[in-house]
PDB file with one MODEL, atoms N, CA, C and O in Angstrom:
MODEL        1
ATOM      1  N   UNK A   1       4.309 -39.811  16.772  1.00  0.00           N
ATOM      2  CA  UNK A   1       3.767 -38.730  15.974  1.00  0.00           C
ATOM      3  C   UNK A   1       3.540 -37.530  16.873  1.00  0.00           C
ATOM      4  O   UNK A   1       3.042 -37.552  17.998  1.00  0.00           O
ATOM      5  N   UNK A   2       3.941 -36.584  16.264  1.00  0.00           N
ATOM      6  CA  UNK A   2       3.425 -35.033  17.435  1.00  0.00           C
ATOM      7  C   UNK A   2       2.498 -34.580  16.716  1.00  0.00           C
ATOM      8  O   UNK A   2       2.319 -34.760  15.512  1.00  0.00           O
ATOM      9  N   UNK A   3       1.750 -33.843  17.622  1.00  0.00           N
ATOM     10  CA  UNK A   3       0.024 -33.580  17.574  1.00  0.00           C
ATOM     11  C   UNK A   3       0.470 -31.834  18.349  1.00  0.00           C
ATOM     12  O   UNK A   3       0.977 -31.439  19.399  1.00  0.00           O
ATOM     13  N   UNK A   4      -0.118 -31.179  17.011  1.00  0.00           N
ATOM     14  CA  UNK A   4       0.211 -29.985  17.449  1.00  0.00           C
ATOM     15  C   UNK A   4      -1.061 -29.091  17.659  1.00  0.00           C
ATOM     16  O   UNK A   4      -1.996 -29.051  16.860  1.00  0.00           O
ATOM     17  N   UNK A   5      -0.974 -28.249  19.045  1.00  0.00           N
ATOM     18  CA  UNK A   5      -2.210 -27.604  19.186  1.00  0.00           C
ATOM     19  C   UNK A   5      -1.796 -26.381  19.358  1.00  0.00           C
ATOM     20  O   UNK A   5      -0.742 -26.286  19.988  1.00  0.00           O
ATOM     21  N   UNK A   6      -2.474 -25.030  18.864  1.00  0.00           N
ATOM     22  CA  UNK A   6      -1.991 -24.219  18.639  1.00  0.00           C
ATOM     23  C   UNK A   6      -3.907 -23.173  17.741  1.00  0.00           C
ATOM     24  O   UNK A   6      -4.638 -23.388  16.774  1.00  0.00           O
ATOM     25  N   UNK A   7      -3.866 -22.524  18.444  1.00  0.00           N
ATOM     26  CA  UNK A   7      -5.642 -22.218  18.685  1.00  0.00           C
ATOM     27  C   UNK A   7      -5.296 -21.148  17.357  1.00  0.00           C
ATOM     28  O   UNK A   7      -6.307 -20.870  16.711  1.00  0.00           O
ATOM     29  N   UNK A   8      -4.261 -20.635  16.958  1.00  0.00           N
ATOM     30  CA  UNK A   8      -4.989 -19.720  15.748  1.00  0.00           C
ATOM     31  C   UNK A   8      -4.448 -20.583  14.433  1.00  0.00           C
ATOM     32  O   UNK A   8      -4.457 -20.089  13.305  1.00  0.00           O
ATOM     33  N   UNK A   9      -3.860 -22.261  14.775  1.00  0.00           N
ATOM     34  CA  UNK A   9      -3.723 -22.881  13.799  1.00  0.00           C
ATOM     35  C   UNK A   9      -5.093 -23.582  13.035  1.00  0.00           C
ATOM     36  O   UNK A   9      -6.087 -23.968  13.650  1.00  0.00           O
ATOM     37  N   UNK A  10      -4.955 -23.635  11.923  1.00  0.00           N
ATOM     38  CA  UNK A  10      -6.018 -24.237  10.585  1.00  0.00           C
ATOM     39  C   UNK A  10      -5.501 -26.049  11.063  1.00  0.00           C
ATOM     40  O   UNK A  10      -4.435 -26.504  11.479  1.00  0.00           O
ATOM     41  N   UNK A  11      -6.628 -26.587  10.798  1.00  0.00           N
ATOM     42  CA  UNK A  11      -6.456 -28.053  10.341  1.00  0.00           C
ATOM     43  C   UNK A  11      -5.168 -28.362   9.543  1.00  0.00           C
ATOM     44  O   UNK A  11      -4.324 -29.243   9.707  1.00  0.00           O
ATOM     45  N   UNK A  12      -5.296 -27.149   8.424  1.00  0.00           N
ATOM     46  CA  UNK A  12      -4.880 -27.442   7.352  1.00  0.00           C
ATOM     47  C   UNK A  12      -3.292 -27.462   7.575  1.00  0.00           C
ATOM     48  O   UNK A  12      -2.617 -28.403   7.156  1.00  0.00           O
ATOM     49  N   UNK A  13      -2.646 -26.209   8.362  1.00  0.00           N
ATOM     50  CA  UNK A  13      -1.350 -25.877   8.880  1.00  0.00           C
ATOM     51  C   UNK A  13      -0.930 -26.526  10.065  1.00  0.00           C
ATOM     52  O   UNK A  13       0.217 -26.459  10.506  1.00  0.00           O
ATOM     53  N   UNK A  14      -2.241 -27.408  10.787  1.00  0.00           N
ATOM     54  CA  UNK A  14      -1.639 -28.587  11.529  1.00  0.00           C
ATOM     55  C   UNK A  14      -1.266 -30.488  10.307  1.00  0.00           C
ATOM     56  O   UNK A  14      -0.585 -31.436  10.698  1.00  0.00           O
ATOM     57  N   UNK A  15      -1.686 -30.429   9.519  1.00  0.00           N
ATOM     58  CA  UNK A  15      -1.587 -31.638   8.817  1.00  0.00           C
ATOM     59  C   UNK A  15      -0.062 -31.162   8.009  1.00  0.00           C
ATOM     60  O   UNK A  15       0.847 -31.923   7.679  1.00  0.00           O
ATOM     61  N   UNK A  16      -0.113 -30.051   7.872  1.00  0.00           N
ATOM     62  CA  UNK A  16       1.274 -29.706   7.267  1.00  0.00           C
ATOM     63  C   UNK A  16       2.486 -29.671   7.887  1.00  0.00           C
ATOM     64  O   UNK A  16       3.624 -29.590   7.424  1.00  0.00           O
ATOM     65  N   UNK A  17       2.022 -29.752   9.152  1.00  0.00           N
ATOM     66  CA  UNK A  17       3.450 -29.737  10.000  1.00  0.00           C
ATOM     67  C   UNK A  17       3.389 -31.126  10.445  1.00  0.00           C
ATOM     68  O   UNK A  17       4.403 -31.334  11.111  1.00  0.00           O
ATOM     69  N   UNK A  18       2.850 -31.897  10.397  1.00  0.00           N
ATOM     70  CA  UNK A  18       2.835 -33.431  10.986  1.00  0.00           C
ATOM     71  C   UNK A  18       3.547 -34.121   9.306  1.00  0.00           C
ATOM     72  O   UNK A  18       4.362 -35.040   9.221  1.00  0.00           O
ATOM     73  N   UNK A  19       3.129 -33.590   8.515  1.00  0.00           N
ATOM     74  CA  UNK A  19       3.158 -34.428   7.103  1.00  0.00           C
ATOM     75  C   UNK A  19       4.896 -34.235   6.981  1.00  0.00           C
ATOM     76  O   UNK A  19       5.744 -35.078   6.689  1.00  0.00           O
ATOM     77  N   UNK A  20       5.055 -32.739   7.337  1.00  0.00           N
ATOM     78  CA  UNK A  20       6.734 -32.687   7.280  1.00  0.00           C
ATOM     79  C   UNK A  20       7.435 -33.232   8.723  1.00  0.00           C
ATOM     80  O   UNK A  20       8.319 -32.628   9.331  1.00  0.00           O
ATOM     81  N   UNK A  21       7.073 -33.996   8.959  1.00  0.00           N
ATOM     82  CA  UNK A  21       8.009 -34.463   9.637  1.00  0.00           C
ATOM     83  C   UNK A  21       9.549 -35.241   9.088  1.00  0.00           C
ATOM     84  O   UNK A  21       9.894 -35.691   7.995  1.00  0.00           O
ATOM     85  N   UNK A  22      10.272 -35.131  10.492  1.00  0.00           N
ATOM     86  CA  UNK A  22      12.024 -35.752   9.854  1.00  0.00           C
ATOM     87  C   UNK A  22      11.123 -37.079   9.332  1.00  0.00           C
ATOM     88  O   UNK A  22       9.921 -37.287   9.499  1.00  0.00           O
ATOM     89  N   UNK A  23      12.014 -37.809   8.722  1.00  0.00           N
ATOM     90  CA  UNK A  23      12.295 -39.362   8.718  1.00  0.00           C
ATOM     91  C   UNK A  23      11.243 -40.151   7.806  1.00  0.00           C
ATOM     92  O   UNK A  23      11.045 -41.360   7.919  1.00  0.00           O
ATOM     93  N   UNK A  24      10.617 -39.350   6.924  1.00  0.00           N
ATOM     94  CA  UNK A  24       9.512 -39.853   5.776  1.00  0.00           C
ATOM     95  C   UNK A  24      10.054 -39.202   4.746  1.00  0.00           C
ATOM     96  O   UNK A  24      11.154 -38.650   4.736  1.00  0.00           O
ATOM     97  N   UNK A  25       9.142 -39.282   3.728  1.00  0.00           N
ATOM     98  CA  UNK A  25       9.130 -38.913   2.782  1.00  0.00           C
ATOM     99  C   UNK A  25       7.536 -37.346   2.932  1.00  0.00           C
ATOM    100  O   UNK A  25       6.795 -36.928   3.822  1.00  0.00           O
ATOM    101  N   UNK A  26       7.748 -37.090   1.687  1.00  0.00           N
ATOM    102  CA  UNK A  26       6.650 -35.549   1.808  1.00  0.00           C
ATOM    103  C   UNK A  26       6.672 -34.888   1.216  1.00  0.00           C
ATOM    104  O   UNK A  26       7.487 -33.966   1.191  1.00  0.00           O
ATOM    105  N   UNK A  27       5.599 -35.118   0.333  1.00  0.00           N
ATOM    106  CA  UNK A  27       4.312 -34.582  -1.271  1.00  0.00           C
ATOM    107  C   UNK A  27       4.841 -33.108  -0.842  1.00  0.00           C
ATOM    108  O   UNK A  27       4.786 -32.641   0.296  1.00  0.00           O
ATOM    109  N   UNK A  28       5.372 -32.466  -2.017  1.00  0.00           N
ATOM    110  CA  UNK A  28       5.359 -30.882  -1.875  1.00  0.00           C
ATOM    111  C   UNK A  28       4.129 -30.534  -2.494  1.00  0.00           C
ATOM    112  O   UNK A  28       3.577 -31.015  -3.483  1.00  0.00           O
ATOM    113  N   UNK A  29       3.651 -29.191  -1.386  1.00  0.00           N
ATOM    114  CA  UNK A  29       2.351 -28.872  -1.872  1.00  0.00           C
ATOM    115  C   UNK A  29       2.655 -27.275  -2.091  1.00  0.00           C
ATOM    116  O   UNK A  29       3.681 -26.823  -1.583  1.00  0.00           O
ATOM    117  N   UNK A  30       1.744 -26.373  -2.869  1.00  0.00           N
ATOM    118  CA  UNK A  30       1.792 -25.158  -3.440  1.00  0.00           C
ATOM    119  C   UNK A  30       2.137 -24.153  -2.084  1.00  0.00           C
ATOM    120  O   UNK A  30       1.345 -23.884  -1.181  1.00  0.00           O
ATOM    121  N   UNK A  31       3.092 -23.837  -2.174  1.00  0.00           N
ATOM    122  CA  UNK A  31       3.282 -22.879  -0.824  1.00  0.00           C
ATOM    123  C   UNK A  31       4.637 -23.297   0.148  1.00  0.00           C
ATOM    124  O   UNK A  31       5.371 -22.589   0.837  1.00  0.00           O
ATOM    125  N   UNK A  32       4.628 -24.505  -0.069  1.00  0.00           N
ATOM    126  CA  UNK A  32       5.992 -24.921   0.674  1.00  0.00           C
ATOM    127  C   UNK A  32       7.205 -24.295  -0.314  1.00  0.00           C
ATOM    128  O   UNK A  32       7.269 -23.986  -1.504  1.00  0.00           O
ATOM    129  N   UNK A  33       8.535 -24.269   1.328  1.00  0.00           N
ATOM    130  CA  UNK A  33       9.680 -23.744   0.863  1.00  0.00           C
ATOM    131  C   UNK A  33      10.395 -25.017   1.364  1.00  0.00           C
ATOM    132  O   UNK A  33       9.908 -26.056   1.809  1.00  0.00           O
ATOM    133  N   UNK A  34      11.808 -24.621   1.153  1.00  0.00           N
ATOM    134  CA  UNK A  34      12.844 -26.105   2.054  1.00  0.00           C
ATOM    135  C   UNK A  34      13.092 -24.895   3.244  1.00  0.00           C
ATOM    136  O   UNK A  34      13.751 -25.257   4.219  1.00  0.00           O
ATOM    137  N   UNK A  35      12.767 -23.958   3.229  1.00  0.00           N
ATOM    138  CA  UNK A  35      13.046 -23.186   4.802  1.00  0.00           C
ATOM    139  C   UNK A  35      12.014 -23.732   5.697  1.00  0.00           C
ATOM    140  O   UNK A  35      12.189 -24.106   6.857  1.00  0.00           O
ATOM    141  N   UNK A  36      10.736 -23.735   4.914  1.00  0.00           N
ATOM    142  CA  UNK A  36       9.405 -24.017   5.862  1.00  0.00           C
ATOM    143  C   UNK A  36       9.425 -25.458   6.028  1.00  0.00           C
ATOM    144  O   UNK A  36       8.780 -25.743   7.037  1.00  0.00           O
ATOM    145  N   UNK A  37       9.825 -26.322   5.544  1.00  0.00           N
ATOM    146  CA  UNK A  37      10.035 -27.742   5.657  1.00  0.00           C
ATOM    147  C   UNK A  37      10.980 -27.665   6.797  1.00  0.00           C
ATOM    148  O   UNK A  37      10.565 -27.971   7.915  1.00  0.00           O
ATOM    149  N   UNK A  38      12.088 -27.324   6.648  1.00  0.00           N
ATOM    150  CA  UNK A  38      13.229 -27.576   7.533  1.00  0.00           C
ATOM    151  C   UNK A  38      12.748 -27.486   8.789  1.00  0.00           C
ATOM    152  O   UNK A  38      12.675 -28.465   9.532  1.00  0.00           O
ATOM    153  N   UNK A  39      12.330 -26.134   9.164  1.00  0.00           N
ATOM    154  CA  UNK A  39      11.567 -24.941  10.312  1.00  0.00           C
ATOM    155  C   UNK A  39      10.719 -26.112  11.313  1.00  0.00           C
ATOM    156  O   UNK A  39      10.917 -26.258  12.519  1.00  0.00           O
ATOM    157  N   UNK A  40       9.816 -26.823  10.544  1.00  0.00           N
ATOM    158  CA  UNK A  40       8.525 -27.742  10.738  1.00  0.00           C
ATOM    159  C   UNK A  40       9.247 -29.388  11.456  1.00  0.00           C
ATOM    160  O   UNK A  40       8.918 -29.907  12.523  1.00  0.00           O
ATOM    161  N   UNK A  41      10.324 -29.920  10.414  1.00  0.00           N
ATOM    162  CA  UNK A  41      10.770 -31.159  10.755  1.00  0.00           C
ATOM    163  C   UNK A  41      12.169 -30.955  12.050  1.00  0.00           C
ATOM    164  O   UNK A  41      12.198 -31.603  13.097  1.00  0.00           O
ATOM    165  N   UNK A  42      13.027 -30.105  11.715  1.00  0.00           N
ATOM    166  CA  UNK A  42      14.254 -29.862  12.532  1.00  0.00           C
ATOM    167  C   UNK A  42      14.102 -28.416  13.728  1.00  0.00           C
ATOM    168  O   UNK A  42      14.872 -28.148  14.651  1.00  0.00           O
ATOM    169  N   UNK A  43      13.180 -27.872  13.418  1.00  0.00           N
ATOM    170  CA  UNK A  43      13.178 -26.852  14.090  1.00  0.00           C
ATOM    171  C   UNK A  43      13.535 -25.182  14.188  1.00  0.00           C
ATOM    172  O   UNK A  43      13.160 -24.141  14.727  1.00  0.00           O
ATOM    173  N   UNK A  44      14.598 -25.763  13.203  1.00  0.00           N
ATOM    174  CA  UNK A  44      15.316 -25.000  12.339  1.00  0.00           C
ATOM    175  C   UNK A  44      15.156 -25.053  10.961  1.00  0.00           C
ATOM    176  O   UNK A  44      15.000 -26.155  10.435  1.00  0.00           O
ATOM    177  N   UNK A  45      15.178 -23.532   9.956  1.00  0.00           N
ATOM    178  CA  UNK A  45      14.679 -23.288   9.254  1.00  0.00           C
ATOM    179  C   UNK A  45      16.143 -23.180   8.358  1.00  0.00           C
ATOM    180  O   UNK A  45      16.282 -23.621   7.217  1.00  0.00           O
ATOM    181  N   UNK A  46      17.066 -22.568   9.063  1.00  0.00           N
ATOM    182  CA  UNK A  46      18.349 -22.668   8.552  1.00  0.00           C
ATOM    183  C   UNK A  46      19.251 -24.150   8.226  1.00  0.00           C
ATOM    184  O   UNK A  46      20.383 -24.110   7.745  1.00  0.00           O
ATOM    185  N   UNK A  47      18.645 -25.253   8.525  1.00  0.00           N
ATOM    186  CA  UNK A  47      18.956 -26.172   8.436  1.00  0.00           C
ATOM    187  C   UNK A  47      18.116 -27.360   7.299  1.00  0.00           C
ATOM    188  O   UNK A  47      17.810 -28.548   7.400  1.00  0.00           O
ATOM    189  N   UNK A  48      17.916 -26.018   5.921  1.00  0.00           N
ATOM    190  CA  UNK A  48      17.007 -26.733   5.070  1.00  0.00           C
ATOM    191  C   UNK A  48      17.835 -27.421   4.129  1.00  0.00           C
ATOM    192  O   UNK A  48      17.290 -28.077   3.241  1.00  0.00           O
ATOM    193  N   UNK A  49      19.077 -27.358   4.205  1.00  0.00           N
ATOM    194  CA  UNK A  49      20.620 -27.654   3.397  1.00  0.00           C
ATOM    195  C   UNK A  49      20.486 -29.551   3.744  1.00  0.00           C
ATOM    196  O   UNK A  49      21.019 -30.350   2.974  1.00  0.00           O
ATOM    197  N   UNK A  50      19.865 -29.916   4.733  1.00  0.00           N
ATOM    198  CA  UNK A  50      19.989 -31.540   4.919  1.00  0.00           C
ATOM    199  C   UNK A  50      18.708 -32.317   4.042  1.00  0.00           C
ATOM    200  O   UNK A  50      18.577 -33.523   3.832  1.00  0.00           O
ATOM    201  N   UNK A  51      17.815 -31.170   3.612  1.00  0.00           N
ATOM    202  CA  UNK A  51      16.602 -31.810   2.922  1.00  0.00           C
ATOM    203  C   UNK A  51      17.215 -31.336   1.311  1.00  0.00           C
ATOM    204  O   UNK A  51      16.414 -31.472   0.386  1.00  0.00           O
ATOM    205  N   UNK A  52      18.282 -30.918   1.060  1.00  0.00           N
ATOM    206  CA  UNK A  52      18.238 -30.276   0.338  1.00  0.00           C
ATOM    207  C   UNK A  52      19.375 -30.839  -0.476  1.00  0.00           C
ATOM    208  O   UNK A  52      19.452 -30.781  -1.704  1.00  0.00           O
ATOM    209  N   UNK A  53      20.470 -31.528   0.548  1.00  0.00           N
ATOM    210  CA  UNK A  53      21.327 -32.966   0.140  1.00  0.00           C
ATOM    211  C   UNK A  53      21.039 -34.616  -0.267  1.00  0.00           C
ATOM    212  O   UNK A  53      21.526 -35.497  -0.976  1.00  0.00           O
ATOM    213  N   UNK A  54      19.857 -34.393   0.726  1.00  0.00           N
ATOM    214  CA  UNK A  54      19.045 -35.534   0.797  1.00  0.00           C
ATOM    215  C   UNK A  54      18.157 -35.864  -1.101  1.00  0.00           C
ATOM    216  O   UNK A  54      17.912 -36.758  -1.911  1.00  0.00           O
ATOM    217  N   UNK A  55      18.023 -34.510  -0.885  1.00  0.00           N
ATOM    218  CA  UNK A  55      17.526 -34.531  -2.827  1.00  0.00           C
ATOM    219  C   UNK A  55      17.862 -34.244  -3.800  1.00  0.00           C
ATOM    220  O   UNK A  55      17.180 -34.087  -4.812  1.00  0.00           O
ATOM    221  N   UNK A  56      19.247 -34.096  -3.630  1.00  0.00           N
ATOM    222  CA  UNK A  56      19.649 -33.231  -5.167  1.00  0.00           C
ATOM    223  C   UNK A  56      19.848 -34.181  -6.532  1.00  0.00           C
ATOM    224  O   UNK A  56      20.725 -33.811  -7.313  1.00  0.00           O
ATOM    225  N   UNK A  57      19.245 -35.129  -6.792  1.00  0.00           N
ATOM    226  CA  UNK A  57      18.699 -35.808  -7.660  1.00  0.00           C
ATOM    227  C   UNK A  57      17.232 -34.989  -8.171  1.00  0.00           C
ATOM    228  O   UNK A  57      16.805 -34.806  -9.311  1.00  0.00           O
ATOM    229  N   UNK A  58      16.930 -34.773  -7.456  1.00  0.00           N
ATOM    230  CA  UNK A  58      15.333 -33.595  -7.244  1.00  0.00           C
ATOM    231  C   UNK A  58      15.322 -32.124  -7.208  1.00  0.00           C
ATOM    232  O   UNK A  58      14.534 -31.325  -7.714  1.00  0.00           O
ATOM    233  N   UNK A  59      16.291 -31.965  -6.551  1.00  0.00           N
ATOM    234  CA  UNK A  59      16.348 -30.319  -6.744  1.00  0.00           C
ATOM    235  C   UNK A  59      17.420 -29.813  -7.399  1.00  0.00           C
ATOM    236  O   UNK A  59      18.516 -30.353  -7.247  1.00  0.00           O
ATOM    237  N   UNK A  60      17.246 -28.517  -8.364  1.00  0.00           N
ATOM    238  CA  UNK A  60      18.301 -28.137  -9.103  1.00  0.00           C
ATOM    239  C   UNK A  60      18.673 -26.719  -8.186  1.00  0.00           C
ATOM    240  O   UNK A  60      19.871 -26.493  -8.017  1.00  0.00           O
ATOM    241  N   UNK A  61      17.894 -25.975  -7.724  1.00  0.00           N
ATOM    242  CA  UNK A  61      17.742 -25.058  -7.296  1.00  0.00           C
ATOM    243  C   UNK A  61      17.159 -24.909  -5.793  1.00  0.00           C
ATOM    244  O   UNK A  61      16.035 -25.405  -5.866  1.00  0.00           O
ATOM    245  N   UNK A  62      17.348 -24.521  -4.630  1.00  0.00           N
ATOM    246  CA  UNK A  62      17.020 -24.927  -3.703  1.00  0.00           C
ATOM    247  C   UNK A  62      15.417 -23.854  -3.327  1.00  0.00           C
ATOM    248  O   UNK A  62      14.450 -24.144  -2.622  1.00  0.00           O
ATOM    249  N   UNK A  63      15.694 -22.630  -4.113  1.00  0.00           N
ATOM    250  CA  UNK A  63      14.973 -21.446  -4.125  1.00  0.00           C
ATOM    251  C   UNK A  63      13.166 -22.246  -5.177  1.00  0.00           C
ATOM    252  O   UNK A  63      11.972 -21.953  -5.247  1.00  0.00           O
ATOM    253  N   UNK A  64      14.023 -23.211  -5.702  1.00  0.00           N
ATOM    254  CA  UNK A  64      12.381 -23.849  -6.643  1.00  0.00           C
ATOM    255  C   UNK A  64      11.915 -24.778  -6.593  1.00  0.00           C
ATOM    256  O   UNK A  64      12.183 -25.403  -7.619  1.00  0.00           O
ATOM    257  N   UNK A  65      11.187 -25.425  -5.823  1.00  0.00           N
ATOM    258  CA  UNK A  65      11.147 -26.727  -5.541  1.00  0.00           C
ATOM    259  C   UNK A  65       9.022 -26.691  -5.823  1.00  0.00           C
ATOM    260  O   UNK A  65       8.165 -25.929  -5.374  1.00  0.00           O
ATOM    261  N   UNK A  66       8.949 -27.757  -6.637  1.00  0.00           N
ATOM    262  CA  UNK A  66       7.176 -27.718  -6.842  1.00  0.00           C
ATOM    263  C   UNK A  66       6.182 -28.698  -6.375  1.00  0.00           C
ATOM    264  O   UNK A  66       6.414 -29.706  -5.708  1.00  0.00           O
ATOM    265  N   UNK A  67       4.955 -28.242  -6.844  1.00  0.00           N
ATOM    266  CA  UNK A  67       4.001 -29.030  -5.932  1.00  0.00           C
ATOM    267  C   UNK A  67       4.193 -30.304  -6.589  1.00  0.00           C
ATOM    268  O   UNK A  67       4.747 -30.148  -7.677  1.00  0.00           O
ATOM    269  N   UNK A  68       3.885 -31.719  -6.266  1.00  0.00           N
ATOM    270  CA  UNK A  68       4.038 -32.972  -6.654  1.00  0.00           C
ATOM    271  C   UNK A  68       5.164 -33.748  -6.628  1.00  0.00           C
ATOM    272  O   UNK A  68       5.187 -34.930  -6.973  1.00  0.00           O
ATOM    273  N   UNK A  69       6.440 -32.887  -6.083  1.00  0.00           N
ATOM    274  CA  UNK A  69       7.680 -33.355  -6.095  1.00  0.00           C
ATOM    275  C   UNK A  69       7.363 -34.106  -4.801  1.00  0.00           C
ATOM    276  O   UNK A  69       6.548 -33.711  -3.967  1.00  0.00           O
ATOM    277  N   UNK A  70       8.255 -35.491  -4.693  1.00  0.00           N
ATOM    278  CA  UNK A  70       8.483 -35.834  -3.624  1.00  0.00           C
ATOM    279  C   UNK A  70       9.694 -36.426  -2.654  1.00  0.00           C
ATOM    280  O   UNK A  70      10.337 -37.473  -2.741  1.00  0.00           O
ATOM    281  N   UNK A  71       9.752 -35.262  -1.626  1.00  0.00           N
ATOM    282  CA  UNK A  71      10.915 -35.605  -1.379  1.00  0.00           C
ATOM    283  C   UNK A  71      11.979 -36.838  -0.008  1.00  0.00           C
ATOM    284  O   UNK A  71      10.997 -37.269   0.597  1.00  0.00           O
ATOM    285  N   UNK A  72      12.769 -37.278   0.443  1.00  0.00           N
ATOM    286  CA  UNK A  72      13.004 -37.386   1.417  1.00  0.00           C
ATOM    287  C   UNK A  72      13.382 -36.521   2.726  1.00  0.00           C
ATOM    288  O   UNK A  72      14.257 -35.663   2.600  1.00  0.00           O
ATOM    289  N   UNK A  73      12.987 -36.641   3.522  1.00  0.00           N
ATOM    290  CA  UNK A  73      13.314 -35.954   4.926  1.00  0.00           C
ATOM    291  C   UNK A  73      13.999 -36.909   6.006  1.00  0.00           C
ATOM    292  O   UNK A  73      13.619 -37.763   6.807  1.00  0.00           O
ATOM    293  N   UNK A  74      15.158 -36.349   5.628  1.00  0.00           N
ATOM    294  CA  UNK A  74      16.174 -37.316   6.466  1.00  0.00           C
ATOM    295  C   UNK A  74      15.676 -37.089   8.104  1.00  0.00           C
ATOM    296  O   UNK A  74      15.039 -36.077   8.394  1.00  0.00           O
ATOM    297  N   UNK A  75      15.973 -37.969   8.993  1.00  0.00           N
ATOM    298  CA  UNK A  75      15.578 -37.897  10.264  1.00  0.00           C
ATOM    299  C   UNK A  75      16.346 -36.945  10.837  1.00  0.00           C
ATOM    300  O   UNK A  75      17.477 -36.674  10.434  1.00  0.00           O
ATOM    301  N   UNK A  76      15.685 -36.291  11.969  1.00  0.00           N
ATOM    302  CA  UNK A  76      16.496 -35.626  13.177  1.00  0.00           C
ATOM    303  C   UNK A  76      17.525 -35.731  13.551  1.00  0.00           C
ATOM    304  O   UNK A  76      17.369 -36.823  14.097  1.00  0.00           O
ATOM    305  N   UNK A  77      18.388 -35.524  13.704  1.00  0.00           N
ATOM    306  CA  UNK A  77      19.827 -35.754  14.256  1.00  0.00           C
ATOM    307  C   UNK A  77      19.715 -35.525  16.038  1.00  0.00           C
ATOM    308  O   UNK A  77      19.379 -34.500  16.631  1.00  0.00           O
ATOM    309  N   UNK A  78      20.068 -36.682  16.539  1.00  0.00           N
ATOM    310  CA  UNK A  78      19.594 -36.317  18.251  1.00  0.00           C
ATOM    311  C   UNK A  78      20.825 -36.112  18.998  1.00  0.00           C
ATOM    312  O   UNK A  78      20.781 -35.846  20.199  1.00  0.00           O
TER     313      UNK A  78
ENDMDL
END
């Protein structure tokens, strides 16, 4: 698990970046994008197209994705 410290981060924007991690699953909450997911688990934000294959049973639109959905987050590619 990575443990992120980062002094003008909230609790709240550290549990959000641990929760998106690759290789789980992960409750969309009001405010998330698949850019900010991607950004958080891969590093890359441009690389929200693998969370975004991973669900298209779930997503119709990649631009709309809502709170309570839940999705997979395929692992890291190393």
């Amino acid at each position: 698990r990575i443990v992120l410290t980062v002094a003008s981060a909230s609790s709240a924007d550290v549990l959000t970046a641990a929760s998106a991690e690759a290789g789980g699953n992960r409750v969309i909450a009001k405010g998330d994008s698949l850019w900010a997911l991607s950004r958080l688990a891969y590093g890359d934000g441009s690389r929200y197209a693998v969370i975004f294959k991973a669900n298209r049973d779930k997503i119709q639109n990649p631009n709309l994705i809502y709170p309570g959905q839940t999705f997979v987050m395929p692992p890291k590619a190393e």
